[in-house]
N, C-alpha and C positions, 0 to 999 in steps of 0.2 A: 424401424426396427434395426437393431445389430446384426447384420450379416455374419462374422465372425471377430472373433478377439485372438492372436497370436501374439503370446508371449514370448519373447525369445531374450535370456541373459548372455549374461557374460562373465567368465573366470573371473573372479575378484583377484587381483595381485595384489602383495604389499610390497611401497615401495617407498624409502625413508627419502627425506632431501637433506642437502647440506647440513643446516637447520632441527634436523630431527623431527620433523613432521611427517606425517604418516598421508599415502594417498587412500588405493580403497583397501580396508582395513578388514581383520577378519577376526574379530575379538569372540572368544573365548567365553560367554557370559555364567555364570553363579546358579541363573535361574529365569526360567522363560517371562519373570513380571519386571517392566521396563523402568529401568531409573532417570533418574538427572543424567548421571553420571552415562550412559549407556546415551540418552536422548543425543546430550552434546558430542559424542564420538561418530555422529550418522556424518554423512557428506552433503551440503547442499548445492543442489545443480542452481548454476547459475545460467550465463548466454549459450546461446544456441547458435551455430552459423554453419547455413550447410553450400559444402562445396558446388558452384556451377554446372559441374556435371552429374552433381549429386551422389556422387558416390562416397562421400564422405563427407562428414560433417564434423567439428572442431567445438568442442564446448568446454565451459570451466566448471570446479566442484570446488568448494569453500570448507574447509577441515578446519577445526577450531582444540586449540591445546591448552588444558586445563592449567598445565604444568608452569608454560610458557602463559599463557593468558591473553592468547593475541590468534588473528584466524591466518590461513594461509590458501590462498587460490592457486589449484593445478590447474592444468590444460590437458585436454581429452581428446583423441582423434578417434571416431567411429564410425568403421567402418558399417555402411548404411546395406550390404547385403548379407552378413555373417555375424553382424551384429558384436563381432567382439572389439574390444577397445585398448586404447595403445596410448599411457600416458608419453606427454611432451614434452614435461616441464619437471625440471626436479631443486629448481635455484633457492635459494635463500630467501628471497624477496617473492612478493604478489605476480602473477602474472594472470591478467582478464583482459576481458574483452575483444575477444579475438574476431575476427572475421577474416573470409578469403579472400585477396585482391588479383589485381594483373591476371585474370581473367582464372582464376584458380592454383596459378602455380605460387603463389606464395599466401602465409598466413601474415597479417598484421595483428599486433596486440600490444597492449600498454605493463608496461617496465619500469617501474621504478621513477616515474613520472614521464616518462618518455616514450615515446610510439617507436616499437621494434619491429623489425618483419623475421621472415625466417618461412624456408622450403615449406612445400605443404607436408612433405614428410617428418617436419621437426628438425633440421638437420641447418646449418649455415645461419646461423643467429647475431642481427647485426640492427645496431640502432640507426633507425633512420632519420630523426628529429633529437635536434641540439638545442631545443628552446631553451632561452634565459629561466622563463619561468616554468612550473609543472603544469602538466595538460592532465583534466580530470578526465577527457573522456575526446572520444574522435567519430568521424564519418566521413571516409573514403567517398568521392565520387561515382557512379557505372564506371567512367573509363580510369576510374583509380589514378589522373593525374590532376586533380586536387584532393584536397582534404581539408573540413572544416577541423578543426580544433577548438575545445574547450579551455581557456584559460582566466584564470582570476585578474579583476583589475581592482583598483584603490576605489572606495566609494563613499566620498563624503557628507550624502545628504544629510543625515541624522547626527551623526558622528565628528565631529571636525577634527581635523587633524592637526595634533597638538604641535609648538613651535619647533624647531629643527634643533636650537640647542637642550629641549627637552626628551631625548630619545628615548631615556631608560624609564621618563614618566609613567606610568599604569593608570592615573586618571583621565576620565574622558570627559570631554565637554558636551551633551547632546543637547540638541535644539529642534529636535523633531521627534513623530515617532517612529515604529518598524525601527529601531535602534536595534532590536534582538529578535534575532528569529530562531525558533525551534528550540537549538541547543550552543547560540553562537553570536558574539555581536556584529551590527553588519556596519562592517569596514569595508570590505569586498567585494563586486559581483562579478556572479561571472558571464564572461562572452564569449561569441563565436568570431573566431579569429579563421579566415580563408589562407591556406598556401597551397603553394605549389610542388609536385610531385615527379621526380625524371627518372622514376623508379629505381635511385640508391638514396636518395635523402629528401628531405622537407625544407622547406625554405620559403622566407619572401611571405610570411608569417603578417596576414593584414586585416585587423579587426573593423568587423561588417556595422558594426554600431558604435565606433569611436566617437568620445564624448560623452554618449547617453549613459545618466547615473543607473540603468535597468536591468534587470536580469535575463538572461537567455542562455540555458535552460533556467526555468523557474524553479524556486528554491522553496520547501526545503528539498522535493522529489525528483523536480525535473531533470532527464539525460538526452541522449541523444535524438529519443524517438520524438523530440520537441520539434526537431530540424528535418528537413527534410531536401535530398537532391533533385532536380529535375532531369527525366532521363537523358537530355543532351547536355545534363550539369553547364545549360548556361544561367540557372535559375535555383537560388534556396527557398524554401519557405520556412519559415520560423515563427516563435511562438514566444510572447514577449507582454507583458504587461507596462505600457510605458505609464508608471504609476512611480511617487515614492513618496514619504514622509508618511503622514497623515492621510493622503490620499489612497496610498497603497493598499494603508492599514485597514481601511475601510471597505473594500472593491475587490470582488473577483473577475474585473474583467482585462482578460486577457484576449490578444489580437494574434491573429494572423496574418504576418506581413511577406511580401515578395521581396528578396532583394534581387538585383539584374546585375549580374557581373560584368558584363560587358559596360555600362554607364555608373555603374555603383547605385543607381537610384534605387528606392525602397517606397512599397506600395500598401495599403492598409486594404486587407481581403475583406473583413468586417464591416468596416466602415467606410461609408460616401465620403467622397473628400471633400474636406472641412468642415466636418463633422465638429460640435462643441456639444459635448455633454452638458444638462441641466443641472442647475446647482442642487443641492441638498444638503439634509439637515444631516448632522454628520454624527450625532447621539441618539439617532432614534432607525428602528430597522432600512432600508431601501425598499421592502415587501411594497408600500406603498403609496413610496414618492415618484415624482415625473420622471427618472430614470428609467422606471421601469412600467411606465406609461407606454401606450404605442402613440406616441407623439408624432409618429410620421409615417407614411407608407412603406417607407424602406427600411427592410431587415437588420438593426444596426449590431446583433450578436451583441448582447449586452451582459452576459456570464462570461462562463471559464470558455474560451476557444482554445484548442491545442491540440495535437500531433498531430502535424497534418502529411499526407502523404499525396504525391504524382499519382496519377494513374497512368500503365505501362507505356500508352500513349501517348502522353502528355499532354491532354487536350483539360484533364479535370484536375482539380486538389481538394481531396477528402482530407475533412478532420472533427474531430468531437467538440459537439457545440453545448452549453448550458443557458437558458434562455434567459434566467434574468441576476444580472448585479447584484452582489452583497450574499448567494445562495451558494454556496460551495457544494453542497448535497442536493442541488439539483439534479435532474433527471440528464442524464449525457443524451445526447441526440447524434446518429450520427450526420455531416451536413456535407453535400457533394456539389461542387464550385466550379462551375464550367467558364473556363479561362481566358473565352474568347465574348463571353456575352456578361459575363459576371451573375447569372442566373444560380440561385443558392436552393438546392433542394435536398430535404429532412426524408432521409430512405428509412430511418428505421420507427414513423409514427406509430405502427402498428403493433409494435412491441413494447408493451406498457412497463417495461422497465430499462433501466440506462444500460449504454454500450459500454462495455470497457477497449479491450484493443480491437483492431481489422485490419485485415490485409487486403488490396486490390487483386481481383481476378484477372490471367493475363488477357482475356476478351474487352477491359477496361467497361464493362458494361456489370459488372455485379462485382460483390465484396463478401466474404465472410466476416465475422464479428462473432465476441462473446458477450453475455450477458447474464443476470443473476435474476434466475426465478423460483420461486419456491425453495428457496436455501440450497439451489444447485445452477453453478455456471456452468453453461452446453455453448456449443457452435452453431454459429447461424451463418443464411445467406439472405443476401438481398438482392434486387437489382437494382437499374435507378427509376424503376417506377414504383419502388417499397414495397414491393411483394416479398415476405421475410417468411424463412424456410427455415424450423429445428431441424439440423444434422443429427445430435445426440442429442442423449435421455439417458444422462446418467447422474449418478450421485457419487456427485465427481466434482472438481472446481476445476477449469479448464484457464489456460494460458497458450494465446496465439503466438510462433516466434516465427513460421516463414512459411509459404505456399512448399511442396513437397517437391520432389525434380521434376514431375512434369505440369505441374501445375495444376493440376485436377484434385489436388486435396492439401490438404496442409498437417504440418510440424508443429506438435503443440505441448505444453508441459501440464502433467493432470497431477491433481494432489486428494487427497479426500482426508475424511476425519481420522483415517487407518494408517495413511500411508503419505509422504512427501513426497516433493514431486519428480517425476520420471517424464521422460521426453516419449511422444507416440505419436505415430502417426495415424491420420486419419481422413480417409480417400471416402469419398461418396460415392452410391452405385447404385443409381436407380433412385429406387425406393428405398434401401437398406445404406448401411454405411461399414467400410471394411475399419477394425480399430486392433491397431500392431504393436506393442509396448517396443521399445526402442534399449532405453536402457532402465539397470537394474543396479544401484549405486549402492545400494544399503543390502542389499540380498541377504549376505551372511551375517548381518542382524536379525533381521526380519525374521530370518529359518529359523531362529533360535525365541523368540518371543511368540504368547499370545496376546490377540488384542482382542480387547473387550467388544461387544455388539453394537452397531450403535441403528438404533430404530427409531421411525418415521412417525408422531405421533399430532393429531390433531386434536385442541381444545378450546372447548368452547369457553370465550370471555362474556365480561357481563355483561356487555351490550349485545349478545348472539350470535356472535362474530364465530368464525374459526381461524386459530392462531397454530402455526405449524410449530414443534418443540422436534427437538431431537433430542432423544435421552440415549445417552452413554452407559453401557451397564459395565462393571468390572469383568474381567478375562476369570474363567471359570465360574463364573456367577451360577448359582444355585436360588432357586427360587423360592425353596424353603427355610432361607436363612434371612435374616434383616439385615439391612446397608444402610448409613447415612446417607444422606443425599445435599448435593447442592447446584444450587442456583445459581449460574451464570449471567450475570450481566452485561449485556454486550456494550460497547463503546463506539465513537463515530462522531455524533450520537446515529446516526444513517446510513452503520456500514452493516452489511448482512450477516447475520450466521448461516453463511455456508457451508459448504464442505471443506474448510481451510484447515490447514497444517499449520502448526506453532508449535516453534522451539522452547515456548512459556507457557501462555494459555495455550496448554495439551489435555484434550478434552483428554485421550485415551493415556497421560499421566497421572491423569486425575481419578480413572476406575482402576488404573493397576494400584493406587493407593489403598482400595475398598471404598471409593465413591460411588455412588448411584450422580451423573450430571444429568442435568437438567437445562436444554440449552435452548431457549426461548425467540424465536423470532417475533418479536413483540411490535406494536403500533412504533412507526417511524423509521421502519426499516425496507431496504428497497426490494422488490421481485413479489409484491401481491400488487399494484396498482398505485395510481399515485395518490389517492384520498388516506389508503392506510400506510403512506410513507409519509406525508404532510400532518398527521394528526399530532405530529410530537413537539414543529414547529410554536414557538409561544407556549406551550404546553409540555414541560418536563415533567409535570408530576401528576398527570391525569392518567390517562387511559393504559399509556404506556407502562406504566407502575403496577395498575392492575390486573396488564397481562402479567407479569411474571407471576404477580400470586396467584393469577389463573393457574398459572404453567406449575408451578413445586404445588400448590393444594390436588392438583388434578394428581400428579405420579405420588404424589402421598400417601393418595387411595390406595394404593396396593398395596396387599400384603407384606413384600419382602421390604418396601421402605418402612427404618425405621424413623417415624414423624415426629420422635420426639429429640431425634436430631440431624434438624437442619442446617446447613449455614447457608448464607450468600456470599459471592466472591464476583468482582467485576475490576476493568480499568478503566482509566478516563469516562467516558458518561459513565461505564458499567459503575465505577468507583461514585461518582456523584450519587448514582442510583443505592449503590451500600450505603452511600452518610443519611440520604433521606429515608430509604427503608428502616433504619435503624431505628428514625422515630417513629417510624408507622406499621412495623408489621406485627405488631398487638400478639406478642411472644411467640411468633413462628420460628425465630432462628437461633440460635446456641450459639455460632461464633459467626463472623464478619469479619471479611480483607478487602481495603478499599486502597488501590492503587491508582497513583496519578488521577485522582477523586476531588471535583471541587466539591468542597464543604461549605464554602460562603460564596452567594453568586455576586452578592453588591464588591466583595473583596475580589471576587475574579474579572469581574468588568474590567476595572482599573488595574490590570496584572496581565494580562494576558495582551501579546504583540498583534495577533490577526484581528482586527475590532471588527471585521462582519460576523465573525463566528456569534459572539454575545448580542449583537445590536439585532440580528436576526432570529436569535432563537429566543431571549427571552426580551428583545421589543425594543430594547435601547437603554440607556442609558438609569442608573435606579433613581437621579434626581430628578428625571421628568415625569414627577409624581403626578402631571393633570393625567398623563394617559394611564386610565384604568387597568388595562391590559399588561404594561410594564407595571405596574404597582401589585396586581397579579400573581406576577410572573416571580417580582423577589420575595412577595411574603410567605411562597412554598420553600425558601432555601432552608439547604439542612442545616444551617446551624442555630436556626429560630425552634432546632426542635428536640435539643439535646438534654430537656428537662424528661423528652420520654424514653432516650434511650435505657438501654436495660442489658443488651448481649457483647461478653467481651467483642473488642476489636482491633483486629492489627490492620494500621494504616501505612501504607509503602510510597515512597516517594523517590524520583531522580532530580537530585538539586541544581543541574544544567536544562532541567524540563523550562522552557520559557512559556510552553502554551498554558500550560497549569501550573505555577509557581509551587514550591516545595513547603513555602506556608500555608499553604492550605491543611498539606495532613501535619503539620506543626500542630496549626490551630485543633484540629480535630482532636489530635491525640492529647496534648494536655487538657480541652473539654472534658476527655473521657475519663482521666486519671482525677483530676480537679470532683467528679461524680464520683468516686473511689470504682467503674465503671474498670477492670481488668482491659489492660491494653497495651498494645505493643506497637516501635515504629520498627521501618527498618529506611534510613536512607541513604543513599547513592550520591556520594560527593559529584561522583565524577560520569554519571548514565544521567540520560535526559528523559523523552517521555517512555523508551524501552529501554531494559536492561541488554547489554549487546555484547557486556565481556563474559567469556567462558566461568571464571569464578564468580563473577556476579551471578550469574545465571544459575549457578548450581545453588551459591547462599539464598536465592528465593526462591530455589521452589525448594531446599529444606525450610526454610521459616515460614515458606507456603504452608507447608502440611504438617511440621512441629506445633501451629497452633490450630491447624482444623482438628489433629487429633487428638490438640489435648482436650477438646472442648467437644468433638463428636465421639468419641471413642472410649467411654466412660463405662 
């Protein structure tokens, strides 16, 4: 149970920079029902890093200008007993990623590509790294006299590098694949470069994987929490997929590697040495070939392995394991690796769904962790004999950033369906657990808006099941009146609806519009067990499908919905799921918006850069027509089905998206027009699989809700 909850804010100040950006802002609103326009003015907290003595802590807030069209990150000092806060930064240019070094009295943080320091009070601001090229990102040593750095190198597998007197060329020659990833083609990777530190500059700049065409951090997400220091920083552990071409594209498996500073050598945590992976068929899933066989008695981490961390002592290295090749939506395990015997042991078996982050406890004998159950991530503990302990019980999504000053509880960032996220701490006590909101970033927004309810609701699907939905009602909602309602389809296709905040998919934008949502945790999603996260596998358009028209037929029932208009609205799978609803949901819906939506699965095979994503969920390849199952798997695709569609649709696209290529809602949308089928695109020259500039973002979600209304609002 919750012991207590104390909230405590802080004065919002306005405080302009060079630039004309605004810090925490205190706008003036029209009307307590929330817009675009008002969503994009919130501040988003970014890192977290709290001072050694803990009496202060240093963090960033990301303010984004409509006008200007580009975001701008402050730096924050809060104080951690008074709870009030004292911006740092007022420059021109970005400033993140801050942490405290030299044992608290100075802050380091990155500048303009450049690692700066500067007073812990804000005061004396001087760059300490002169590198040739820009550092994305950094990690101080404990004794703060090294520093790994993040920098880009040239990377020719895929790409070759055209001749020297062809500079201004724009054509590329490629001879493999992974040529493109996410939103970018890969020329580049990036590596972790070692210097040294005499606490006024950086220097002597010496990359730990020189030669190797690989990635460290892994791309497109990985940062710093990939790498990790050894407490007497004579040890990295890093996190490295040594993969490229073809091979890459195929494979999530990633390693765990030691490198030893003192000898330069590097060791494979994962894997027995000389280890050779079994060959395979490279168009058909991994599910099950001899890869992912237990071929041998030794544990050889054959999924995602990554951030891995020391424990205080430095006797262990924890880090998140996925158990087999080719599954990116595997279940995370976490895996604790005792350094002296290489014995690998899975602390969190017992919790039937994946870890996200964890922090080591200073006793080195237990860890917290978060995790996603029942559409809410809470804190957990473990120790290392996998006895795993709920901290919180809340309807809440939680993010770990650092054990608290004295160790006994932790610094974590909570967000829910209402609200973004704000830093809290929270201290265990017994049986109960004390929970202290920290900061209050959006306050003088907030006090001015109401936000819609959002309720907890179970429904039974066809096979007997019980599926958890969350429905969103509109702010002032009256239960004697009717609402359109819609259906959310979530995307992943295996990430959860929890209690997350988005700057786009906003559940509670969606009810200040007059929505009724509808938001479905359907078959294939993680936090019920692993049988109803695995049913979607090879199967996109079975069960999965079913639940949502479980989920909108069920809240349809009620009186205030009005049922005879609905729409559906989803991105990526959610979007896949719009193109094939469209042929099947036997006139349920009125209008449909399918964003970054594959509409042809045999056209996304051959389109798409990550090839386990397709080879795994729908079995392989569409011409290896002996196997039944991939034969299956593409005669459910949506565009085999567009003779039934029937309800306008706007299809949205970002044409830098490489995972889901922007001809897909090409293809869709002239389909639909070609039916004389009313239908709208909207695409994004220049946004990839999200939209991420401030006027983009506001142009969709008005053409978000310019066409739900025109079509639910009749």
């Amino acid at each position: 149970m919750i012991k207590s909850i104390v909230i405590a804010t802080a004065l919002a100040a306005t405080t302009a920079s060079a630039d004309g950006f605004i810090g925490k802002v205190s706008p003036k609103l029209s009307s307590d029902i929330m817009t675009p326009e008002v969503l994009w003015q919130m501040g988003r907290l970014g890192s977290v890093n709290l001072a050694p003595n803990g009496k202060t802590a240093v963090y960033s807030v990301s303010y984004y200008s409509k006008e200007q069209n580009k975001s701008h990150s402050v730096l924050y000092l809060l104080d951690m007993k008074s709870k009030a806060t004292q911006q740092l930064t007022t420059s021109e240019n970005s400033e993140r990623g801050a942490i405290y070094i030299n044992n608290g009295q100075n802050i380091a943080y990155l500048f303009g590509g450049q690692v700066w320091m500067m007073n812990a009070d804000g005061n004396n601001r001087v760059q300490i790294s002169h590198e040739k090229d820009e550092i994305s990102d950094f990690l101080f040593s404990p004794d703060s006299k090294r520093v790994i750095l993040i920098k880009t190198v040239p990377q020719n597998t895929s790409i070759q590098q055209n001749d020297a007197d062809l500079d201004k060329a724009s054509g590329m020659v490629i001879n493999d694949l992974m040529y493109k990833h996410w939103d970018h083609y890969v020329t580049t990777a990036p590596h972790p470069f070692v210097a040294t530190f005499n606490g006024n500059s950086i220097t002597d700049a010496e990359d730990i994987m020189k030669g190797e065409p690989y990635e460290c951090p892994m791309e497109p997400f990985g940062g710093v929490e990939q790498l990790a220091w050894s407490p007497d920083g004579s040890q990295i552990a890093y996190t490295c997929r040594k993969k490229a071409g073809l091979k890459y594209a195929i494979s999530t498996d990633s390693d765990i590697y030691l490198y030893n500073l003192a000898n330069k050598t590097t060791r494979n945590l994962c894997k027995p040495e000389g280890y050779v992976a079994p060959e395979v068929k490279v168009t058909e899933s991994l599910e099950r070939q001899a890869i992912n066989s237990p071929h041998s008695t030794v544990d050889c981490n054959m999924g995602y392995d990554q951030n891995p961390q020391f424990s205080p002592d430095g006797k262990y290295v924890a880090w998140s394991s996925m158990m087999r090749d080719g599954y990116e939506s595997d279940r995370s395990r976490l895996c604790v690796y005792k350094l002296a015997t290489g014995k690998k042991t899975y602390v969190t078996e017992s919790f039937e769904s994946g870890v996200n982050e964890f922090l080591w406890q200073p006793d080195s004998k237990s860890l917290y962790f978060t995790g996603c159950w029942h559409g809410k991530t809470n804190i957990y503990a473990t120790n290392l004999q996998g006895r795993v302990k709920q901290l919180t019980n809340e309807t809440a999504d939680y993010v770990l950033v650092s054990l608290n000053a004295t160790g006994k509880g932790v610094l974590a960032k909570r967000q829910s369906m209402s609200h973004p996220d704000e830093l809290f701490e929270i201290i265990p006590q017994g049986k109960s657990v004390s929970i202290q909101q920290l900061t209050d970033e959006n306050k003088p927004i907030f006090d001015q808006l109401t936000m819609g309810e959002v309720k907890e609701r179970w429904v039974k699907t066809i096979d007997g099941k019980e599926e958890l939905v969350w429905v969103i009602y509109p702010p002032h909602f009256d239960a004697n009146k009717k609402y359109p309602a819609l259906l959310f389809c979530e995307g992943g296709p295996q990430s959860p609806v929890s209690q997350f905040w988005s700057y786009r998919w906003n559940f509670q934008m969606m009810a200040a519009n007059g929505y009724i949502v509808v938001a479905p945790n359907r078959r294939g999603l993680p936090g019920f067990g692993m049988e109803w996260l695995e049913e979607i596998s090879g199967d996109y358009t079975g069960l999965c499908m079913q639940d949502y028209l479980s989920a909108i037929d069920d809240v349809a029932k009620e009186p205030y919905v009005d049922k005879e208009h609905l729409g559906a609205v989803g991105a990526s799978f959610g979007g896949f799921s719009v193109y094939w609803l469209a042929g099947h949901h036997k006139g349920r819906f009125k209008a449909l918006i399918a964003h970054d939506g594959i509409y042809n699965t045999q056209q996304q095979y051959v389109e798409t850069e990550e090839m386990w994503f397709p080879n795994w969920d729908l079995g392989g390849a569409p011409w290896e027509r002996q196997n039944r199952e991939i034969r299956k798997a593409y005669a459910e695709s949506p565009h085999l089905y567009v003779d039934k569609w029937t309800a306008p649709i706007l299809c949205i696209h970002g044409q830098r998206d490489f995972r889901i290529e922007y001809t897909q809602a090409e293809s869709a949308f002239a389909a639909a027009r070609l039916r004389g089928i009313p239908a709208q695109m909207l695409l994004f020259p220049d946004e990839n699989h999200w939209v991420l500039q401030p006027q983009n973002g506001i142009l969709w979600q008005r053409t978000f809700f310019r066409w739900l209304d025109r079509w639910l609002k009749k």
